[in-house]
C-alpha positions in Angstrom: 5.5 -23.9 26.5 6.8 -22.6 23.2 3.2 -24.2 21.4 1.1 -22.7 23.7 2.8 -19.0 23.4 2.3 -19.5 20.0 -1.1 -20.3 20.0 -1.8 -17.4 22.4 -3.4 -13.9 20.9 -4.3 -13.8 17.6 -2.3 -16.9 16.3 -4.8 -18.5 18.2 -7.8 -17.0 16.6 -8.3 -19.3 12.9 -10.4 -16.8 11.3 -7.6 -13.7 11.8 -4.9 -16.3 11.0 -7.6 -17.2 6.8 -7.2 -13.8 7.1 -3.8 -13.3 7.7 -3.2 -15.8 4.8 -5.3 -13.8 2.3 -3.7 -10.7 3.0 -0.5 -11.8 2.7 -0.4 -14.3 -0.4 -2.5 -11.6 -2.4 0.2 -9.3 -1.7 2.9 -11.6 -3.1 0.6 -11.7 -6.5 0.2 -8.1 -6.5 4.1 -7.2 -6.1 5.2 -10.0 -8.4 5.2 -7.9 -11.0 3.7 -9.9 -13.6 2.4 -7.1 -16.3 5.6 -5.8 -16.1 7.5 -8.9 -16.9 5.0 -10.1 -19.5 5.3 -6.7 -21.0 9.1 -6.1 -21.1 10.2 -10.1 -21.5 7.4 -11.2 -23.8 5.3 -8.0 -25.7 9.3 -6.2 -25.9 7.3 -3.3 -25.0 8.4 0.7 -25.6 9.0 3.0 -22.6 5.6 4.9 -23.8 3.3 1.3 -23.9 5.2 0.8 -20.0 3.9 3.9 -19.2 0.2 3.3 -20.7 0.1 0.0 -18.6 1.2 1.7 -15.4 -1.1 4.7 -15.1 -3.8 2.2 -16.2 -3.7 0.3 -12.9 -3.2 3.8 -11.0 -5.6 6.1 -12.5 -9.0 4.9 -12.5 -8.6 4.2 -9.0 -8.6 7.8 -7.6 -12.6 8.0 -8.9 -13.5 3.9 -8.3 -12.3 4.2 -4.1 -15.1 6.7 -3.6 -17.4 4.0 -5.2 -16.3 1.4 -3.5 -16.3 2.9 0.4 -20.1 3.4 -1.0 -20.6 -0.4 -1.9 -18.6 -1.3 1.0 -20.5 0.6 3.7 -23.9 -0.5 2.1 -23.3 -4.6 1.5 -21.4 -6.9 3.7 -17.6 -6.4 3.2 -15.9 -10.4 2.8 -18.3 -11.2 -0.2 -16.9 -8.0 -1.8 -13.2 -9.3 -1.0 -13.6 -12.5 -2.4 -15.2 -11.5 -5.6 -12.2 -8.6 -6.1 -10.0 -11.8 -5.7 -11.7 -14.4 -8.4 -12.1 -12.0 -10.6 -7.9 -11.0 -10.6 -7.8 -14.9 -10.7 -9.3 -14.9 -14.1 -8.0 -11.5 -15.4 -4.2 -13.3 -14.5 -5.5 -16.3 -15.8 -6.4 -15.2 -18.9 -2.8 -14.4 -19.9 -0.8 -17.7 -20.2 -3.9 -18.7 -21.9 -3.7 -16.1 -24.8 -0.3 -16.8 -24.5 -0.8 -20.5 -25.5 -3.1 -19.6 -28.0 -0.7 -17.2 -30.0 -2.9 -14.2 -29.5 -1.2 -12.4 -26.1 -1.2 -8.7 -27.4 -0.1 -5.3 -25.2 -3.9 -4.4 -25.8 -4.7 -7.3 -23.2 -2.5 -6.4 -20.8 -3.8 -2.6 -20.7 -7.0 -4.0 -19.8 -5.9 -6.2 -17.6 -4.2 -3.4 -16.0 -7.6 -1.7 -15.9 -9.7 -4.0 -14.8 -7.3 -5.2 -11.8 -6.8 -1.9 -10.8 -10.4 -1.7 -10.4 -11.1 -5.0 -8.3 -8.1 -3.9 -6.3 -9.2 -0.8 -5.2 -12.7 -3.1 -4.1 -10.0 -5.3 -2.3 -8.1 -2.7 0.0 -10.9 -0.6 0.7 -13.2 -4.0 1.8 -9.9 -4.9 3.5 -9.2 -2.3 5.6 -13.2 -1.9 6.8 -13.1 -5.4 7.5 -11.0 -6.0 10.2 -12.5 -4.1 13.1 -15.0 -6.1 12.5 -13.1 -9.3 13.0 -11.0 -8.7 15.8 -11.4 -7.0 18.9 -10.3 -2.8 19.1 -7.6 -3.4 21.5 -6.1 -6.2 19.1 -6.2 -3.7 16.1 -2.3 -2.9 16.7 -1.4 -6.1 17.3 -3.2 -7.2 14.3 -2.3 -4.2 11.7 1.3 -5.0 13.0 1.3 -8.6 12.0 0.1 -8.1 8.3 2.1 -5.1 7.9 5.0 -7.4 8.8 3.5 -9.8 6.0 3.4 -7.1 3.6 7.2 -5.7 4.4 7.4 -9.1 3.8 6.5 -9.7 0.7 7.8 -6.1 -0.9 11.3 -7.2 -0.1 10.8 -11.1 -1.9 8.1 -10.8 -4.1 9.5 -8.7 -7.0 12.8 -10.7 -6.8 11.0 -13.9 -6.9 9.0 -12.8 -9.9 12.4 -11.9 -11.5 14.0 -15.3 -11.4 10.7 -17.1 -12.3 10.7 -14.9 -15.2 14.6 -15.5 -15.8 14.5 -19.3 -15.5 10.9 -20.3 -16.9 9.2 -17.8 -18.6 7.1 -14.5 -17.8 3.9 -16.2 -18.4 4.4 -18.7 -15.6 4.7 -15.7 -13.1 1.4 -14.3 -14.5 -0.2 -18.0 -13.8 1.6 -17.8 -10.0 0.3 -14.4 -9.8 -3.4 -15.6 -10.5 -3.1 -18.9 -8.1 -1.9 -16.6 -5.0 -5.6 -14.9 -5.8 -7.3 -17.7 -6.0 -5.6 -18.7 -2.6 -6.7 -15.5 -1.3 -10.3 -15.8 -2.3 -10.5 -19.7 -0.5 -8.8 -18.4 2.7 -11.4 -15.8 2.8 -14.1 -17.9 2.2 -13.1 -20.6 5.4 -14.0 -17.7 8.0 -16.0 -18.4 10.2 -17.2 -15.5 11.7 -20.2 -13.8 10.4 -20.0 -10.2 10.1 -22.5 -8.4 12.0 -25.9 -6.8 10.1 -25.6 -3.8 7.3 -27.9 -0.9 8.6 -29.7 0.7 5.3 -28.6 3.4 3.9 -30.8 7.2 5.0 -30.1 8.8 1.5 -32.2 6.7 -0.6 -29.3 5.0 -2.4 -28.5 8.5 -3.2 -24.9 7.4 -4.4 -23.2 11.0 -4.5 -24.6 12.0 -1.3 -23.2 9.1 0.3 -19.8 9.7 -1.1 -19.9 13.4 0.3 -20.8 12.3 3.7 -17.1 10.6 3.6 -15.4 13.1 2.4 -17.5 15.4 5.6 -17.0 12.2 8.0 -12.6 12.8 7.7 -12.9 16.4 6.8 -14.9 17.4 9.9 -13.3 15.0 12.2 -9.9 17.1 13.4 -8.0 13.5 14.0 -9.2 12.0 10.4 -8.7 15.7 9.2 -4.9 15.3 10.0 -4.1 11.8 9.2 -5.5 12.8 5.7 -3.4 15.7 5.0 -0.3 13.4 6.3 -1.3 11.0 3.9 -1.9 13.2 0.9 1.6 14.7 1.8 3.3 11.6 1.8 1.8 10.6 -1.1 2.9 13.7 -2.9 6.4 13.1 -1.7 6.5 9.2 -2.9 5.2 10.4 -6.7 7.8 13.4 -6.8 10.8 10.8 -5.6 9.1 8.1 -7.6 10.4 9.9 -10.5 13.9 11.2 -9.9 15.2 8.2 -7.5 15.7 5.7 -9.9 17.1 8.2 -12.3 19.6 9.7 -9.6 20.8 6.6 -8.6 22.0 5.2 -11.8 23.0 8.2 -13.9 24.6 10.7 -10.8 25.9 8.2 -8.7 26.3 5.1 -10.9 25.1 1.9 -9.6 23.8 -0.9 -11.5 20.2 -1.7 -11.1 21.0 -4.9 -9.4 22.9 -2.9 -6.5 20.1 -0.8 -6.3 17.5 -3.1 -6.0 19.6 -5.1 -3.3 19.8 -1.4 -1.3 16.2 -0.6 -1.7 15.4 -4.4 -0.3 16.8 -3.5 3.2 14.1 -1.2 3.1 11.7 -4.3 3.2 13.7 -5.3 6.0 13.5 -2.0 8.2 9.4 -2.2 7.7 9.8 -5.8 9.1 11.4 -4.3 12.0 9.1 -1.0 12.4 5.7 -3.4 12.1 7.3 -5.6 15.1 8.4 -2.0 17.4 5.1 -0.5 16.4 2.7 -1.5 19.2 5.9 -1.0 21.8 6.8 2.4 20.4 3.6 3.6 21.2 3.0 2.2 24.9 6.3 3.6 25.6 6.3 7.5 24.0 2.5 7.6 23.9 0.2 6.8 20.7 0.0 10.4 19.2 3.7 11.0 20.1 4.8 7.6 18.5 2.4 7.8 15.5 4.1 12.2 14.5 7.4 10.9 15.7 7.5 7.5 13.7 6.3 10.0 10.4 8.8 12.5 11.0 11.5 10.8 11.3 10.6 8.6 7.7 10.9 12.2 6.2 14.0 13.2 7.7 15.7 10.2 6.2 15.0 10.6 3.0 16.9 13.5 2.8 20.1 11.0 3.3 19.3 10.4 -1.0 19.9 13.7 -2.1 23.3 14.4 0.3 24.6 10.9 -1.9 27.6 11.6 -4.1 31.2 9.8 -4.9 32.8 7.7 -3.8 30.4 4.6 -4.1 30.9 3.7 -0.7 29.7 6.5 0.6 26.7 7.2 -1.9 25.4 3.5 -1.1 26.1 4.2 2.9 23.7 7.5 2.3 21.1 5.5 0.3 21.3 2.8 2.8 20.9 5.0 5.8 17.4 6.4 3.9 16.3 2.6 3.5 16.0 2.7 7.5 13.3 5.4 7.5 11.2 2.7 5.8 10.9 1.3 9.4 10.2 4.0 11.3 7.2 4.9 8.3 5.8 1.1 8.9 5.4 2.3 12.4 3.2 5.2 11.6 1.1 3.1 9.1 0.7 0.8 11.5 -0.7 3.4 14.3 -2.5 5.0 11.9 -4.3 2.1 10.3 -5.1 1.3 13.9 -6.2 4.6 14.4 -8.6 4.9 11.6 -10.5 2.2 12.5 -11.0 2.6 15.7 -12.2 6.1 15.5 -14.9 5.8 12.5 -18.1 4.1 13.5 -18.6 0.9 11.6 -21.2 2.5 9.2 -18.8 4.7 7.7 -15.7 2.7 7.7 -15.7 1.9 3.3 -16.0 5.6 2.8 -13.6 7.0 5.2 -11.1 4.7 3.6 -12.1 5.5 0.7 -11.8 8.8 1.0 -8.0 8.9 2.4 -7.3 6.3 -0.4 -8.3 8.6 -2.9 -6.8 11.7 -1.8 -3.8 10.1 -1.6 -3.7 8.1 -5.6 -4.4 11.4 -6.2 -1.4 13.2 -4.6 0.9 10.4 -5.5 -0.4 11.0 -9.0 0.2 15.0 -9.5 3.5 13.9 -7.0 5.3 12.3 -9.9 3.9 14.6 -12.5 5.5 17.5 -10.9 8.7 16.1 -9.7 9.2 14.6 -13.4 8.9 18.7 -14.3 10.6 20.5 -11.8 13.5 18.0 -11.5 14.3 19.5 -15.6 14.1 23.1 -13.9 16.1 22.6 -10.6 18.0 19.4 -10.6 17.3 15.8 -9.0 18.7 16.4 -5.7 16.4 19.4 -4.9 13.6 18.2 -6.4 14.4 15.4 -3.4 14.7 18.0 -1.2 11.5 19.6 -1.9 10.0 16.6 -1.8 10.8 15.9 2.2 10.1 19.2 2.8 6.4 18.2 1.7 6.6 15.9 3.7 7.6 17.2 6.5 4.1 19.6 5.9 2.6 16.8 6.6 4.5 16.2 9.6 4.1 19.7 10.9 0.3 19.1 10.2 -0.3 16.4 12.7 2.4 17.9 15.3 -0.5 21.2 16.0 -3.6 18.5 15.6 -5.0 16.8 18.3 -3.7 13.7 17.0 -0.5 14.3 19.3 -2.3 14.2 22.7 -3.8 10.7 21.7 -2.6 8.5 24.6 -4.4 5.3 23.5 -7.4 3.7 21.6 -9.9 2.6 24.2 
């Protein structure tokens, strides 16, 4: 009995399972964190050169997504997936060898920053416009759920993992694990069997721009896109402006090591686990739109547990561990909104829709930590934490007067 359940629903289906199995070991190579440790352990890079390889990887995206929900919408979407993931193979691959060679410099890294950024942004915007296409639109919760899960997963191992490889071997070996969990990736991808269904041509004449606009139009002048975009952007903004005080705040105000930090941050990991599980349930029981505002206010609402942190330790670490929960009921949302996304965008504008959202959000997230790293000099840590739920909760606010909150279901 306990067989068959298992093999019921989409652990049944081998192509969503390759699938499954991409997603979730590129994740681990991505959240390793082997530039970092390569950088730090190895190069003994500078503050400055950490920052240089960081907004590398971030930057270009916000212009390549727009690009890529073009290529994406015009080509068949698994071929671009698999390419995104040899080509990270080799760019991973390529350090261990320099490495060996004597010649590993920062300079390498930075482009290997660049250039994964790049294929990655190809990757997740492939990925996401893939999947309706794979599995049924009633199974897109169910489905969105399960890889979250994968993902929660690996944000709560992966990093830590990458930290004792790096402690007991060397830094370079995680780059080389890092590279193989591509590779992985790119074979799992390529063992699906299901063929995805004929691109129609483009009406524009390859008129790349125009194409890109039409996205930007397709969420802008649909109300439901319209608001899961702004909530995006807003959370976006709020993750760059906390980005850049958290850390900061928790070590120099309240005084924990890093170690204890990291360990309070993993339950974080643990709550997604958790909200990817409740997600489908949540929203059969309060209703989709109700679950998907509710599930997105409430992440906002707990962050404000960070700033209200203060001695004694105990109860600083109870505060920052009672924000770590929120993390859960955010998973939920994503999970709904994913969902949501692809349900509502016809199939020929899926790459630029996601696209789109992808971009306005890098770019929020981006001006997000610029202006928190300024204000928080002008008034403090914890209200620049403050302010930055309060954006948040914008966002919130947003989606609460949209349509989105009268969505019962997606059929």
């Amino acid at each position: 009995m306990l067989k068959k359940s298992l093999l019921q629903g989409l652990w049944g289906d081998p192509d969503f399972v390759r699938f499954w199995v991409s997603r979730t070991v590129s994740n681990f190579g991505t959240l390793m964190g082997a530039l970092q440790f390569v950088a730090v352990l190895v190069l003994h890079a500078s503050p400055f050169q950490m920052g240089i390889l960081s907004a590398l990887g971030v930057a270009p995206s916000i212009v390549i997504s727009f690009f890529a929900g073009v290529i994406a919408d015009r080509i068949r979407r698994r071929p671009i997936m698999i390419a995104s993931e040899l080509g990270r193979f080799a760019l991973l691959a390529s350090i261990p060898a320099a490495y060996l060679l004597g010649e590993l410099r920062i300079e390498q890294l930075y482009a290997v920053a660049f250039f994964s950024g790049v294929l990655t942004t190809f990757f997740d915007v492939a990925n996401r416009s893939y999947l309706p296409t794979l599995v049924r639109r009633g199974d897109l919760i169910d489905a969105n759920s399960k890889l979250t899960a994968s993902e929660s997963f690996a944000e709560v191992t992966a990093f830590s993992i990458g930290g004792w490889v790096a402690q007991i071997l060397n830094s370079v070996v995680v780059a080389a694990i890092g590279g193989l969990t591509f590779l992985v990736s790119a074979v799992s991808l390529a063992f699906i069997r299901k063929l995805e269904p004929d691109v129609e041509p483009s009406q524009d004449g390859g008129n790349v721009l125009r194409e890109i606009w039409q996205g930007l139009g397709a969420v802008w002048n649909d109300r439901l896109l319209r608001a899961l975009a702004v909530a995006a952007a807003a959370e976006n903004w709020t993750a760059g402006m906390m980005s850049a005080v958290v850390l900061v705040f928790g070590v120099r105000e309240l005084g924990f090591g890093p170690g204890m930090l990291g360990t309070i941050f993993a339950i974080g990991g643990v709550s997604s686990i958790i909200g990817s599980i409740y997600a489908g349930r949540a929203a059969r029981r309060f209703g989709f739109g109700t679950a998907l505002v509710g599930g997105y206010a409430a992440y906002m609402v707990t962050i404000l547990f960070i700033p209200l942190a203060r001695e004694p330790l105990l109860f600083a670490g109870l505060m920052l561990t009672m924000a770590q929960l929120g993390d859960g009921f955010f998973t939920m949302f994503m999970v709904q909104e994913n969902s949501l996304r692809q349900s509502i965008t016809p199939e020929r504008s899926l790459g630029r829709m996601n696209a789109s959202i992808r971009s306005l959000g890098l770019a929020a997230l981006f001006a997000g930590s610029l202006v928190g790293g300024w204000i928080a000099g002008v008034i403090g840590l914890r209200m620049t934490m403050v302010v930055a739920a309060c954006i948040g909760m914008f966002g919130a606010s947003y989606m609460a007067l949209s349509p989105l909150r009268s969505v019962r279901g997606l059929d």
